[in-house]
C-alpha positions in Angstrom: 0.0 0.0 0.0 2.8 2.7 -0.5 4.6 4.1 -2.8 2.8 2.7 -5.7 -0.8 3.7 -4.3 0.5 7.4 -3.6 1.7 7.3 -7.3 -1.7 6.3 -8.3 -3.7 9.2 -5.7 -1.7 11.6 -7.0 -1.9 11.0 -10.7 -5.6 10.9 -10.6 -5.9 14.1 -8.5 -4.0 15.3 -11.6 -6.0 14.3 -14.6 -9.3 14.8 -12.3 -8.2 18.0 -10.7 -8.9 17.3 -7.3 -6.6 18.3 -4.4 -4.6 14.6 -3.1 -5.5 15.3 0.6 -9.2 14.6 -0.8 -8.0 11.3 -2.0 -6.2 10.5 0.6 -8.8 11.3 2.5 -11.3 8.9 0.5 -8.8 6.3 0.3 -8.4 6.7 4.4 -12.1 5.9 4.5 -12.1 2.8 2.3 -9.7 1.1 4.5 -11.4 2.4 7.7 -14.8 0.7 6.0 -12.6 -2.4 4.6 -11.6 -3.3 8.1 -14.8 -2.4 10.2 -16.0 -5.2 7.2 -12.8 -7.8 8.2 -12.0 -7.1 11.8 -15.3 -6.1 13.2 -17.6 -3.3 14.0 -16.9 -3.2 17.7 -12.7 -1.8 17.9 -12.8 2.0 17.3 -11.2 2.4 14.1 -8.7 5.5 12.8 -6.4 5.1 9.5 -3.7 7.6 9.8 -1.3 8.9 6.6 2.5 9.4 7.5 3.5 12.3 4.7 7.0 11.1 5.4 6.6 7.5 5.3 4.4 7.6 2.6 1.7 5.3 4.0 -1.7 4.6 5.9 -1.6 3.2 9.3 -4.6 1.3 10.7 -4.6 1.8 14.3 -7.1 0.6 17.3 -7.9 3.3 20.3 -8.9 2.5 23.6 -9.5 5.0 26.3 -7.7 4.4 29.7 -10.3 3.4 32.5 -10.1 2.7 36.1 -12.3 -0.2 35.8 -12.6 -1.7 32.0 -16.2 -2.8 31.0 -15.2 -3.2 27.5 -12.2 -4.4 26.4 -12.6 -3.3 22.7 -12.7 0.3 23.8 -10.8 0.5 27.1 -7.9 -0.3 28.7 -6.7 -0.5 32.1 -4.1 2.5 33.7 -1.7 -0.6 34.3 -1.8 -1.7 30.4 -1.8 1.2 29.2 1.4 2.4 31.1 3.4 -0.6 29.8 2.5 1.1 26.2 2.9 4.7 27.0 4.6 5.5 30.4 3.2 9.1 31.2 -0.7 7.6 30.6 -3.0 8.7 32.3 -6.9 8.3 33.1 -9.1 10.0 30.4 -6.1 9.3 27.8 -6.8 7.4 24.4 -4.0 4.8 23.5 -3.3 3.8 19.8 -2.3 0.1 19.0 -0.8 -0.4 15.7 -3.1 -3.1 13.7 -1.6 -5.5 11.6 -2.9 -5.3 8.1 -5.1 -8.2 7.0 -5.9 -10.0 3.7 -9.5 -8.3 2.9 -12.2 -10.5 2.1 -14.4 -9.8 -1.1 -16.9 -8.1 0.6 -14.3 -5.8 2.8 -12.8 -5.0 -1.1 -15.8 -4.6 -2.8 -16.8 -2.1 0.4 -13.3 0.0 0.1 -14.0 0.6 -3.8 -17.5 2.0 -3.4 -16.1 4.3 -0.9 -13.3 5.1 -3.1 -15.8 6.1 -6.0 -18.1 7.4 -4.1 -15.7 10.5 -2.1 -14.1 10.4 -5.9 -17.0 11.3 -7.6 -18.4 13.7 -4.9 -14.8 15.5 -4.6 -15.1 15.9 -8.6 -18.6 17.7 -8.3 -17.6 20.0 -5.9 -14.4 20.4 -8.0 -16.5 21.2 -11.0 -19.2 23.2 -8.9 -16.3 25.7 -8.0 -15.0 25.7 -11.0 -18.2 27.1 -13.2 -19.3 29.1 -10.0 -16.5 31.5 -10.5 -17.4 31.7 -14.0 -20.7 32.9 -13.6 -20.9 35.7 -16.0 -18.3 34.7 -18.5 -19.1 33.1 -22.0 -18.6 29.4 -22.4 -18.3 27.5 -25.7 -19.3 23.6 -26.2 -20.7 21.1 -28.2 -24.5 20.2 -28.3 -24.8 16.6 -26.5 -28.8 16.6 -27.0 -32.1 18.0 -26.8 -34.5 16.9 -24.3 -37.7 18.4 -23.8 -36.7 21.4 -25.5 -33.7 22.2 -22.8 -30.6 21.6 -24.8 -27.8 19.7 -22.9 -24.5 21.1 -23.5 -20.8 19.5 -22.8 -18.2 21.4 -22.3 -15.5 19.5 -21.6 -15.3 18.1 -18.1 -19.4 19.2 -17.6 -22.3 19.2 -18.8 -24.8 22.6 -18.9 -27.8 22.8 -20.2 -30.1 26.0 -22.0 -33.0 26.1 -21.1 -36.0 27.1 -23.6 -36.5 30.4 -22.0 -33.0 31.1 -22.4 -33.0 30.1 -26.2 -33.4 32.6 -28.8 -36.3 32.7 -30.8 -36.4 30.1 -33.8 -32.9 29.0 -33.2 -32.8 25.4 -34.2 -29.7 23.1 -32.1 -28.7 20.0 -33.3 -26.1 17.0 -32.0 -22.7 18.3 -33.0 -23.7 21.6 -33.4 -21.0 24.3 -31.0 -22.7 26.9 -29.0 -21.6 29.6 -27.3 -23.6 31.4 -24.2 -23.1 32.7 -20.9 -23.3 31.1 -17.6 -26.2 32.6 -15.8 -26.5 30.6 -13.1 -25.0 27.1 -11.1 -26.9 25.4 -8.9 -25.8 22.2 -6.3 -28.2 19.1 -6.9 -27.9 16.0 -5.0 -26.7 14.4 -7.7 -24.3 17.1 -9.4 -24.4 20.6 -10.6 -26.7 22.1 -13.1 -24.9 24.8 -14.9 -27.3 26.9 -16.3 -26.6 29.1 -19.9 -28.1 31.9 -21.2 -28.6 33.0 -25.4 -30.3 35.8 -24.5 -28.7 37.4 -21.6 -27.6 41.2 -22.3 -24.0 39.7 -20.8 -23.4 37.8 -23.9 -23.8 40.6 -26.1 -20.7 42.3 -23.7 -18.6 39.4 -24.4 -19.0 38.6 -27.9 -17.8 42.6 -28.6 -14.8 42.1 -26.5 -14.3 39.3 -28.6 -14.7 40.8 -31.8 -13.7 44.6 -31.1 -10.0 45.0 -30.1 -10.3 48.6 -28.2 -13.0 46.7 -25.9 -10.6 43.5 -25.3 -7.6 46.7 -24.5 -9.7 48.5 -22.7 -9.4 51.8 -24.8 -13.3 51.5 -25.4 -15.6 50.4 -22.6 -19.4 49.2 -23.1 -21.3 51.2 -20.4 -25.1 49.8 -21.0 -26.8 47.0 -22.8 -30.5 46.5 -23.4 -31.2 43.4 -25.4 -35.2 42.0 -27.1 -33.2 39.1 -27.8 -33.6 37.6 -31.2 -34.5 40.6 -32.7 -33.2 43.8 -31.7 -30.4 45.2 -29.1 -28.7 48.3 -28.1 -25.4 49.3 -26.7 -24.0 52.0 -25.1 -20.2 52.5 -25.6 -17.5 55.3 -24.5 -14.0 55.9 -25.3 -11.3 56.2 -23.2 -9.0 57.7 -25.9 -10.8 61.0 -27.6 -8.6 59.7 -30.5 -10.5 56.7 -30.6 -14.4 56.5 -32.2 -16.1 54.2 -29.7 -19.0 53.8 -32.1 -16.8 53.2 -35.6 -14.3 51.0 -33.6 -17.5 48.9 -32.6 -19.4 48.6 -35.8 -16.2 48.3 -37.8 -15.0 48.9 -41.4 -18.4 48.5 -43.3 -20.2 47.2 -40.3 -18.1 43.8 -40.7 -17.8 43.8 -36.9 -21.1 44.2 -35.3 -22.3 41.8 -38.2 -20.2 38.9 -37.2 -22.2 39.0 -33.6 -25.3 39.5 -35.8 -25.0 36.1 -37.7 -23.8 34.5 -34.2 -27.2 35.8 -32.5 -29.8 34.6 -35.4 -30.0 38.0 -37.3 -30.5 40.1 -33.9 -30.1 44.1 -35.4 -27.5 45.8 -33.3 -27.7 49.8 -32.2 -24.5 51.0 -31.1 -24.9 54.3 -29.6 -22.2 56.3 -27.9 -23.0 56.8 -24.5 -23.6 60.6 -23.0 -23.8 61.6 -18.7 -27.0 63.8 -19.4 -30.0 61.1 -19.2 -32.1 63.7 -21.5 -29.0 63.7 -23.6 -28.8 60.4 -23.6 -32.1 59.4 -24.6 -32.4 61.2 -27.7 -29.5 58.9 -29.1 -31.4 55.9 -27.4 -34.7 56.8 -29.7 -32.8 56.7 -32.7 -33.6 56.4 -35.8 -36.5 58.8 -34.7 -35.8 62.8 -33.8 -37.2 64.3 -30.7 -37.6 67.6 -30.3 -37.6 68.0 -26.5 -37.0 66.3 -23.5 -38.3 67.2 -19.9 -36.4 65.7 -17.1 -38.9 64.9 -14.0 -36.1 63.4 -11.3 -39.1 62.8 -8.6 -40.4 60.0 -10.9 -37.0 59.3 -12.5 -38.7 60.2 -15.7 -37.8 61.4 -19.0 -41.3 62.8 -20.9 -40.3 62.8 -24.4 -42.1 64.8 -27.0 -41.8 64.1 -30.9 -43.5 65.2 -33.7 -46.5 63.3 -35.0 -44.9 61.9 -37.8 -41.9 60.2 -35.8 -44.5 59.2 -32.9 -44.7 55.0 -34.2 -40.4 55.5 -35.6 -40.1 56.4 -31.5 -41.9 54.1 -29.8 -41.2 50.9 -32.3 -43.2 47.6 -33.3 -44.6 46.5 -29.9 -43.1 49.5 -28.1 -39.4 47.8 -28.7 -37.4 51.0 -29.4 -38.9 52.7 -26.9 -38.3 49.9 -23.8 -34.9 49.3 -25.2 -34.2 53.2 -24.5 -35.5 53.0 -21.4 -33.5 49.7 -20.6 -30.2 51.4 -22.0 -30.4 54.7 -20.2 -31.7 53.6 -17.0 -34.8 55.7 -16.6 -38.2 55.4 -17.6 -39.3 57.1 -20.9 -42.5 58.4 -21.5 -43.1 59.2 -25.5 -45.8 61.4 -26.5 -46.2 63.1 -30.3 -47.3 66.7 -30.1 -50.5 66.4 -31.3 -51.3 64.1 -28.4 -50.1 67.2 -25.9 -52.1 69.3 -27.4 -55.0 67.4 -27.2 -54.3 66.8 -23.5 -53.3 70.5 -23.1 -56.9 71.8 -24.6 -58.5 68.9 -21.9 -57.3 70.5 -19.2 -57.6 74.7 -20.0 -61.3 73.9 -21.3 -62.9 74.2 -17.9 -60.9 77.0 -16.7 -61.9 78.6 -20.2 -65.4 78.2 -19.5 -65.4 78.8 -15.8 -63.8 82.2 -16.5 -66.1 83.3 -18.9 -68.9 82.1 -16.8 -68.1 84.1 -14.1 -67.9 87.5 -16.3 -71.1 86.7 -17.2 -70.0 88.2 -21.0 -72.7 88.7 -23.1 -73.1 85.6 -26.6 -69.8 86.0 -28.5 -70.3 88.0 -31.9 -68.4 85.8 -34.1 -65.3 87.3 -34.8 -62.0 85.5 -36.4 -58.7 85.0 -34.4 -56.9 85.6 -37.2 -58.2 89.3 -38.0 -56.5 90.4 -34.7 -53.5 92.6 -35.2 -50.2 90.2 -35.0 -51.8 86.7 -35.5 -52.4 85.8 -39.1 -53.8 82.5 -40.8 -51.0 80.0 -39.1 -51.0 80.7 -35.5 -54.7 81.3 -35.4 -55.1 77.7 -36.5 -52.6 76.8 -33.6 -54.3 78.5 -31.0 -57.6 77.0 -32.4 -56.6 73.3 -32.1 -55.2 74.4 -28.4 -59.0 75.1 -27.8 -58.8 79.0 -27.7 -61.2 79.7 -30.6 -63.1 82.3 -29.6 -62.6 86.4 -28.6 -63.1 85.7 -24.9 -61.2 82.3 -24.4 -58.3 84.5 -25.8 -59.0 86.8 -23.7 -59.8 85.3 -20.2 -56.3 82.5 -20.8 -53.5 82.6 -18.9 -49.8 83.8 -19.9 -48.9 79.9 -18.8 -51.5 78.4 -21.2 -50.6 80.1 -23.9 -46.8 79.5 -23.7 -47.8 75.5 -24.5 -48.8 76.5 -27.8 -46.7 75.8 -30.4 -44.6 79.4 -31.6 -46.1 81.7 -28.3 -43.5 82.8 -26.3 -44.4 84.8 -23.1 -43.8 88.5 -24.6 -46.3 87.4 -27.4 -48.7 85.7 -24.9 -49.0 89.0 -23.2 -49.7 90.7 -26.3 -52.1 87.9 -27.7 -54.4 88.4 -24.0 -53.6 92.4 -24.7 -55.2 92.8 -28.0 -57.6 90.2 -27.8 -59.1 92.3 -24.5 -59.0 95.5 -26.4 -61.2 93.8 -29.6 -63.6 92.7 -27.3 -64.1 96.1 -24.7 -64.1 97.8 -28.9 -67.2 95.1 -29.4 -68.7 96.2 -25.9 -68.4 99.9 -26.8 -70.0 99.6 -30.3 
């Protein structure tokens, strides 16, 4: 049992990378269970390694007793003191055992135990191994598909993808190598379960490290990334180097860059967008293709209320509202879209009772029609603006408030003044007539 079995622990805790004081351990137990099988349950048991001598040594202990009621397990002061001279009562005393032939059963037992701490030392090996590489990207080769979770080996594991983690109409065959990121490992009673993600924004990050140089050096660094995976993603990058063009180095020399990770991620269009501090900033590179024309931050809500014109309302917002939660995603707040016409809509909602209310209360006498846009200073155009803002009369004019009037589109608060001025003076010239 020495030097040729040390050879053996130690070449297997090579090639199955586990640490020899496991085996050692493992192969401690097997004789410990080997000669409970041969020499019998009752003798208390301990297998010692000598790192020196290179070898396990069984030995029996008995505690020292003043009165022995069982010989297996204790010993008198007298013996004990003819082993060890300074024994004492309380003290355990080791007797060498002589090694013994194991029966079949005794060998079979020793081999199970072997396998067994062998096989358990290689999960937790493995379990340690893929937990610190939870977030990195893995390659392997597609074992099978069962139940539409696809098992994957990589080596000295198996993983598996789930279906929710899967991209859309992504077809994996035997044979077929995947790459995907570790999302998650779990300890199961019999193993691990690595768990791998194809639609995990993180995979994204790591296939442009691969594939962009200035990422891998750190010159460019990928700040955000919102992913619809399958079908469309964006990325937020920033350069360390003002030399450098975060977005260009990404997409590369005719796009051949960002459309090697497009064919890897089934045709999934890529944004890259460079990233800005200033959320409101931000957004309206987030929102491309479309163009907004203003952006109100409201921080209580962490908010950004973004208005656009009619025509780029559906361009903002995206089929199924895509482009518009990928923004949102990507920058970190939420984003309300609305087109103009929708504000002004709401706008006239909410002046309309205070309209009425006012004129109400001045108990003015049934409006002579009169057009807005004979009043000095208004003309055709903003008379049909301040129309479809609801002031379309003399009096609503008249009776609105410097605030109101600033929402409309072109009315700034020199010419709301001047709008309520002249508008008041047209109707007291009515009254007067």
């Amino acid at each position: 049992m020495g030097i040729d079995l040390l050879q053996v622990i130690e070449q297997v805790g090579r090639e199955k990378e586990i640490d020899s004081a496991v085996l050692i351990e493992a192969v401690s137990a097997a004789i410990l269970s080997a000669s409970r099988k041969t020499l019998g349950a009752a003798l208390d048991l301990r297998v010692e390694f000598d790192q020196r001598a290179r070898c396990f040594t069984l030995y029996a202990v008995r505690k020292v007793a003043e009165e022995v009621l069982n010989p297996h397990v204790e010993i008198s002061i007298d013996e004990a003191q003819l082993i060890s001279p300074g024994a004492q009562l309380g003290d355990e005393i080791k007797t060498e055992m002589k090694a013994k032939e194991f029966g079949r059963i005794a060998a079979q037992t020793a081999k199970q135990v072997i396998i067994q701490r062998v096989r358990e030392a290689e999960r937790e090996s493995v379990f340690q191994a893929f937990k610190a590489r939870v977030g990195e990207m893995v390659g392997g080769v597609v074992q099978r598909v069962v139940k539409g979770n696809v098992i994957v080996n990589l080596g000295k594991a198996e993983a598996i993808i789930p279906p929710r983690e899967q991209l859309p109409r992504e077809d994996h065959r035997t044979g077929d190598r995947v790459r995907a990121y570790v999302l998650d490992v779990k300890k199961l009673p019999r193993g691990s379960q690595i768990v791998l993600s194809r639609t995990h924004p993180g995979l994204l990050a790591k296939l442009l490290e691969i594939e962009v140089p200035e990422i891998y050096e750190g010159i460019v660094e990928i700040k955000a990334v919102a992913r619809d995976a399958g079908e469309r993603a964006k990325v937020a990058v920033a350069s360390r180097d003002s030399n450098v063009d975060p977005v260009g180095a990404c997409v590369g020399y005719r796009g051949s860059r960002v459309q090697a990770i497009v064919r890897e991620l089934m045709g999934e269009k890529i944004d890259v967008i460079a990233w800005k501090d200033d959320p409101a900033s931000f957004v309206r590179s987030a929102l491309a293709p479309a163009e907004v024309e203003s952006v109100e931050v409201a921080h209580e809500t962490h908010t950004l209320k973004v208005l656009v014109a009619d025509g780029q309302l559906s361009l903002a917002i995206g089929k199924r509202g895509q482009n518009a939660r990928l923004a949102a995603k990507l920058v970190g707040w939420k984003v309300d879209v609305k087109g103009r016409g929708e504000i002004q809509k709401q706008l006239a909602e909410q002046i309309m009772p205070e309209l009425e209310a006012a004129v109400s209360v001045a108990e003015s006498p049934p409006p002579v029609p009169m057009r807005l846009a004979d009043l000095p200073g208004v003309g055709e155009k903003l008379a049909d603006r301040l129309i479809e803002a609801g002031l379309d009369s003399y009096q609503k004019l008249a009776h609105a408030s410097e605030e109101v009037l600033v929402q409309v589109e072109g009315v700034g608060p020199k010419t709301a003044r001047k709008l309520i001025e002249v508008a008041k003076a047209a109707l007291a010239s009515r009254d007067a007539g």
